[in-house]
N, C-alpha and C positions, 0 to 999 in steps of 0.2 A: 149082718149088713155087708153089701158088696163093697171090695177095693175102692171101688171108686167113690160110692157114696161116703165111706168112714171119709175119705179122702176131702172132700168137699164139705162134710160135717167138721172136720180137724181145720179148715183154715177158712170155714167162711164167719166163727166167730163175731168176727165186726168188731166195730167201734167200741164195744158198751164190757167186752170179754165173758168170764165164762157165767159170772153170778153178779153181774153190775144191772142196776135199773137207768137206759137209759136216757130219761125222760127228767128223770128226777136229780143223775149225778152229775150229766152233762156240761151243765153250769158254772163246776169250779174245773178252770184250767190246770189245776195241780192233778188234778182226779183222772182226768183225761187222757193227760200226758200216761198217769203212772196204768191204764187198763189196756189189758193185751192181754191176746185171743191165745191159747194151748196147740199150738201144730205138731207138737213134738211124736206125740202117739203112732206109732206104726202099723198100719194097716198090712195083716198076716199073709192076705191070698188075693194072687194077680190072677188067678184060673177065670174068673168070672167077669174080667175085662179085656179090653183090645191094646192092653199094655203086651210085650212078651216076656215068658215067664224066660227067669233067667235065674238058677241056682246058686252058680260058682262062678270063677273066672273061665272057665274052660267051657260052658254055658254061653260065655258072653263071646268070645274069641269066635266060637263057631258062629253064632249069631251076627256078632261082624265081621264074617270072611275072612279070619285070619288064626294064623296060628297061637297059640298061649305065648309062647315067649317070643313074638311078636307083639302083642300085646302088651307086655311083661318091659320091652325096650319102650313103646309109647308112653305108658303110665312108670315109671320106672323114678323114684322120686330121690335127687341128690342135689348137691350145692352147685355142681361142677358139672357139666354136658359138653363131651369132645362132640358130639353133635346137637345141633337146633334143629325143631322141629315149624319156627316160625322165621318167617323172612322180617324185619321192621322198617315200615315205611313211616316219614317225616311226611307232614301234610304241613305247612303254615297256613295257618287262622288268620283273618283278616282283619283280627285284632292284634296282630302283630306277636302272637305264641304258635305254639305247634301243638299238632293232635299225633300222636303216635297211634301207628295203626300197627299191631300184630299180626299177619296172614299165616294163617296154617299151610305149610308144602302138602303137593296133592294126596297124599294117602293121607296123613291125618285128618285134611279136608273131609275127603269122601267118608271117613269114620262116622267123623261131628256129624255128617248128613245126614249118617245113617241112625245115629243116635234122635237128631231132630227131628226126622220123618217117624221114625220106629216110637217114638217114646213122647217128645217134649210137644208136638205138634198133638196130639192123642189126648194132651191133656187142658183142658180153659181154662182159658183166662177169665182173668176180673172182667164185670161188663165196665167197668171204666178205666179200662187198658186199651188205648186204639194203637198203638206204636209197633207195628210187627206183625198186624195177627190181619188174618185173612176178613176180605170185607169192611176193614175198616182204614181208618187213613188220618192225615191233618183236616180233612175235611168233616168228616164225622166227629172228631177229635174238638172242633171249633162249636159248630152246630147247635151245640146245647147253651151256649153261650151267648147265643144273639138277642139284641134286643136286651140286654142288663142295665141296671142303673150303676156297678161295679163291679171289674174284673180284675182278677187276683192272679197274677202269675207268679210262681215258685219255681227253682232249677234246685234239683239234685247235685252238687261237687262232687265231683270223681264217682260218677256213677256207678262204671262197671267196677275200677278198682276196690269199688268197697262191697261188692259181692265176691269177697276170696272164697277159699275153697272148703272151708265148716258149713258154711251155708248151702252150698251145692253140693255137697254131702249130704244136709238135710233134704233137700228137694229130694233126692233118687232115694233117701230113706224114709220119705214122709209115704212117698208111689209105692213101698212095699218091698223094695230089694232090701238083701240082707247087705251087711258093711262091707265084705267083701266087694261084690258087684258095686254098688254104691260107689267108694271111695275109687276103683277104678271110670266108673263111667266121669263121675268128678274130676279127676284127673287127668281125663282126654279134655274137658270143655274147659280146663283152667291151664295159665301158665304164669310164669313170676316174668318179672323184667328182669332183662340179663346185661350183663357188661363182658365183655370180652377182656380175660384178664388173667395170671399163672395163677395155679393151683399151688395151697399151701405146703402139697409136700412135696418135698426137693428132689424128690426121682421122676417129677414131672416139670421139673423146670425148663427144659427146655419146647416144652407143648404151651401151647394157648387156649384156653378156656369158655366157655360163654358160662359164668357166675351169675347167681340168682343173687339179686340184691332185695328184692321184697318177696311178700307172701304169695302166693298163686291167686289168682283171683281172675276174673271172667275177663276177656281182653276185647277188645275192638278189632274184627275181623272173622274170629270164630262165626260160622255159621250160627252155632248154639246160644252165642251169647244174650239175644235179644229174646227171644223163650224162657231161658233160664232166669232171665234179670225180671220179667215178666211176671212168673211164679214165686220169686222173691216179694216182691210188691205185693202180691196178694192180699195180704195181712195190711200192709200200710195203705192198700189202697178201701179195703174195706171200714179202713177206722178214720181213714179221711174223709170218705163219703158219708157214712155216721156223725161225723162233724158236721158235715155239711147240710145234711136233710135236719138236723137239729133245728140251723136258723134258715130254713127256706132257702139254702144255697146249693146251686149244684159243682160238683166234682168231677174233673177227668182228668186222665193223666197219657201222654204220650212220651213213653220214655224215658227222659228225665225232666220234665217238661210238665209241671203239676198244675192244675187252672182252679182256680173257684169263680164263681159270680154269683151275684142273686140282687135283689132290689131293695132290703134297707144297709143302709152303708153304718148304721151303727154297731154294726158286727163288726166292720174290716179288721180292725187292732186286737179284736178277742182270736179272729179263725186264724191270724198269722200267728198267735203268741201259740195258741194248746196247737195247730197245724208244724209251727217248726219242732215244739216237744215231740209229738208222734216221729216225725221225720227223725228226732234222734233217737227216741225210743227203738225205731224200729232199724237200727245200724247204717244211718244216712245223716246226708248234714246237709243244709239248705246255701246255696250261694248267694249272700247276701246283697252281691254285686246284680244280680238280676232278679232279686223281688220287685215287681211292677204292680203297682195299684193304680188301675186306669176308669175313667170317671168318664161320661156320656158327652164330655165339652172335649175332649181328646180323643185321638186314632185310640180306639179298644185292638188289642190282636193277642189273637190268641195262633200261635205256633205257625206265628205268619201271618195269617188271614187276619182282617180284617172282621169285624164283627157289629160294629153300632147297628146297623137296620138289617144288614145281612151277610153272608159269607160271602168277602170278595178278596182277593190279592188286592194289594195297594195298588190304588192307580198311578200311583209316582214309577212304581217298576215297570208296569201294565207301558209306559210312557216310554221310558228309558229304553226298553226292550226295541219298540217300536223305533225310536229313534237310529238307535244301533244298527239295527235290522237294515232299514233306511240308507244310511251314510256307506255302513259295508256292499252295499249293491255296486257303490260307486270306489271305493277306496279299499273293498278285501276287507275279509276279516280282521288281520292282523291288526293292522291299522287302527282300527276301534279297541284294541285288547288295554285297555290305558292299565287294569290292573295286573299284567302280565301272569294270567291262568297260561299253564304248561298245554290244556289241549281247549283252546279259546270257543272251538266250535261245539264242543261236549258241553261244555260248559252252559253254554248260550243251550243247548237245547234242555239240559237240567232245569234253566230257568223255563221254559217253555213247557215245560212237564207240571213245575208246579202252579203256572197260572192254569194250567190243563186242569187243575182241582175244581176251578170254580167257573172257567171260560173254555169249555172244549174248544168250542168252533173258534177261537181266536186262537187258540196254541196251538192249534192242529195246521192251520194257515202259516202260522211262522216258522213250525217245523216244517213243512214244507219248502219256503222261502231257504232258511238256516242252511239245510243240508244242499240248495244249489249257489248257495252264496261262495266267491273266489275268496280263495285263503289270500 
C-alpha cells in the first residue's frame, strides 16, 4: 500500500475507531467519548508520493536551501535564546483582551513556506475542514447549515496553544519521515512563549535573555500553523462528523469554530454532552463562554453569516457599513473611526471583503467608494 493511502487509512478511522459498530454503540455517550481511531503507525516509503523524500537532517537543509548548521541554530532547542526568531505583536480584542500574534523574521518565514508548499499543502484535509484550505471559506463553511430547525456552535480554547510540539511531531511522522527529520521539521513550525529575562548562571549575568516559559506549540503567525492545526483535527473532525450523521445532523468545522445543525432538537444536550468528550478526548477543550444553541425564532449564524433561509451577512453590518461609508464622504474617515482601529481604512475594507462572501457587487462598490474616501 502507497505512503499516502496507509496515511489516509491510519487517520480516516472515524468516529466509531478500529473494531467499534457504529450503529449499535453510538448511543451511550460514555462509549463515544472513550472511541479513537489508531494514527500512530508509520507509513515506511515516501518514493511513491509527491511528498519529498527526506533521509537525514542534511537531506532536509539541502531541501531547504540552507546549510546543516544553519539549520541546527533554527531548530536548536534551549531554555535561553540570546536570539529570537519571532517579533510579538499585541492585537486587542474587542472584547477588551489581547491576541498575541508571534511572526516569524524573514528566513524562518521563507523556511515555514517552504515546508507548507513542499509538504503540508500536499497533503488533505478533512472534507469538513473549510478554515485554510483552498476553495473553501466562511461561506462554504456556513452553507450546509441553512435552512435548520437547530444550530450548534462550539469554540476550541487556546486553539493553537494546545497543538505543542509531540503532536506535530506526530503529523511529520504519521507522513513517513524518520524522528530525525520529523522533530526538526516540528521545531521550525513551533515556538514556546518567551519573556525576556537573566539566565540562571551567573557568568551570564550581565546578558539578557528571551526565556521559554511554556511548551512549544503551533503559534499564530507561522505560515504553517493553520495546515498543521488542520491535520491535527483530522481525527476530531471525523468522529464529530460520525456523531453527527448518527442523529441526521451535519458537521463542519473552520478553525476553531465547530458548527452542528440538523432538524430534531431532541438531540441538542446529547451531541454537546459526547461532542465536548471527543473535544477532550482528542487534546482540546471547548469554551464554554461561546457554546451557542440557535433556534429558527433567532439570528442562526454560523462564523458570521447568517443562515435561517440563506447565507447572508447581517443586515445590521450590511447597514452600518453603508452608513459609515456615507457620513465619511462628508467628515473623513477619521472621524467615523469611533472604535479607534490603528489603520481605519484597512479596516473598513476587511469589512467589505467579508460581505464580499455573500454580496459581491455590494462590497466591490464600497471598496471602491472606501479606497477614495478622505482620511
Amino acid at each position: 500500500m502507497s505512503t499516502f493511502s496507509s496515511f489516509i487509512k491510519n487517520i480516516k478511522k472515524g468516529f466509531t475507531g478500529k473494531n467499534k459498530k457504529p450503529e449499535k454503540e453510538i448511543q451511550s455517550p460514555k462509549i463515544a467519548v472513550a472511541l479513537s481511531s489508531d494514527v500512530s503507525k508509520v507509513p515506511q516509503k515516501l518514493d511513491d508520493v509527491s511528498l519529498p523524500v527526506l533521509r537525514g537532517k542534511y537531506a532536509l537543509a539541502k531541501w531547504l536551501g540552507i546549510s546543516a548548521s544553519r539549520l541546527t541554530w533554527f531548530t536548536y532547542e534551549t531554555k535561553y535564546n540570546s536570539v529570537w526568531h519571532y517579533v510579538r505583536h499585541i492585537i486587542p480584542k474587542r472584547n477588551g483582551g489581547e491576541r498575541v500574534i508571534l511572526a516569524p523574521k524573514r528566513e524562518l518565514k521563507a523556511l515555514q513556506r517552504r515546508v507548507l508548499d513542499g509538504i503540508l499543502n500536499q497533503v488533505p484535509t478533512s472534507p469538513q475542514a473549510h478554515g485554510f484550505v483552498m476553495q473553501r471559506s466562511i461561506t462554504t463553511n456556513a452553507r450546509p447549515h441553512v435552512n435548520k430547525a437547530v444550530v450548534i456552535n462550539l469554540d476550541l480554547k487556546n486553539f493553537f496553544p494546545s497543538v505543542t510540539l509531540p503532536r506535530v511531531l506526530g503529523i511529520f511522522r504519521t507522513l513517513g519521515y524518520n524522528k530525525e527529520v520529523a522533530l526538526a521539521l516540528a521545531r521550525l513550525c513551533t515556538e514556546c512563549d518567551r519573556e525576556v529575562g537573566p539566565h540562571l548562571d551567573s557568568k551570564y549575568k550581565d546578558k539578557e535573555f528571551f526565556v521559554s516559559v511554556t511548551p512549544r506549540h503551533l503559534v499564530q503567525g507561522a505560515p504553517t500553523s493553520p495546515a498543521l492545526s488542520n491535520l491535527v483535527c483530522w481525527k476530531l473532525d471525523k468522529r464529530l462528523n460520525g456523531l453527527a450523521q448518527t442523529y441526521q445532523f451535519t458537521y463542519t468545522r473552520y478553525a476553531d469554530d465547530l458548527t452542528f445543525s440538523g432538524d430534531d432538537i431532541q438531540y441538542v444536550e446529547l451531541i454537546l454532552k459526547v461532542a465536548n468528550g471527543i473535544v477532550r478526548d482528542e487534546g482540546f477543550k471547548v469554551n464554554k463562554d461561546k457554546t451557542h444553541v440557535f433556534y429558527p425564532s433567532s439570528r442562526q449564524v454560523v462564523t458570521g453569516l447568517v443562515v435561517n433561509d440563506k447565507v447572508a451577512t447581517p443586515r445590521q453590518l450590511r447597514r452600518q457599513m453603508r452608513a459609515i461609508i456615507h457620513n465619511a464622504q462628508f467628515t473623513g474617515l477619521e472621524a467615523q473611526n469611533y472604535e479607534q482601529h490603528p489603520n481605519f481604512r484597512y479596516h473598513l475594507l476587511g469589512v467589505a471583503e467579508f460581505i464580499g462572501s455573500t454580496h459581491p457587487d455590494k462590497a466591490e462598490q464600497m471598496k471602491q467608494i472606501i479606497h477614495a474616501l478622505p482620511s
